[in-house]
N, C-alpha and C positions, 0 to 999 in steps of 0.2 A: 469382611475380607473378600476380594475380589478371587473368579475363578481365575485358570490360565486361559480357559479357553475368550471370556471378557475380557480380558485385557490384553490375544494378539487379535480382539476385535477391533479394538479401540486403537489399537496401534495402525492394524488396515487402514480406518477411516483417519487417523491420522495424515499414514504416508497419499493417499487419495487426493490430500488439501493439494498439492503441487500439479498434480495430472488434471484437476476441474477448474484451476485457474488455468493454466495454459492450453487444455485445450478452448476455453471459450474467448479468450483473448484473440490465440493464433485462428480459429474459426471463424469470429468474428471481421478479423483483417481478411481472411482468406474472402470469403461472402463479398466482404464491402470491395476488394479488387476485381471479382468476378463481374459484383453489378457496375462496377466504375467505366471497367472494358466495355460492356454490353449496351450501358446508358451512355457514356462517355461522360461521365459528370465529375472526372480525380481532380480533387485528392477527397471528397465530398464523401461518398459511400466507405471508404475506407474508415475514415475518421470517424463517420457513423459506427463502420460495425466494432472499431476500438470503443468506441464509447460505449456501444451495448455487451459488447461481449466482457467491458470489465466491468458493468455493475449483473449480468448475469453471473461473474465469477464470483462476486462478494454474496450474491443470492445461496450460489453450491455451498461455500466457505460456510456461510452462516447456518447453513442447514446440517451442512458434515461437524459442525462443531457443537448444534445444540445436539444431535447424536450422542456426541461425545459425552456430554452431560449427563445422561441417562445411565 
């Protein structure tokens, strides 16, 4: 039998999954528009930092979910 206080844990790292996708996505876009300006290289950096920042959000995801497991 789980406590209550376990399970508004697991509920946290639930609601968490939404805030460590989007901030690494919206981060990542931010990043890649900043170096895009600076290097001049658009749409290049951008689509970089979407690419990194959604397989860093699958990294959070999978990390906040083997938690969950525990």
């Amino acid at each position: 039998m789980m406590t209550k206080k376990s399970e508004q844990n697991k509920l946290a790292l639930a609601f968490s999954v939404g805030a460590v996708v989007s901030a690494n996505i919206i981060g990542g876009i931010i990043v890649g528009y900043l170096l895009d300006r600076w290097l001049n290289t658009a749409p290049w950096m951008i689509v970089t930092g979407l690419i990194l920042g959604t397989i860093f959000a699958f990294i959070g995801v999978y990390r906040i979910m083997s938690q969950l497991e525990e």
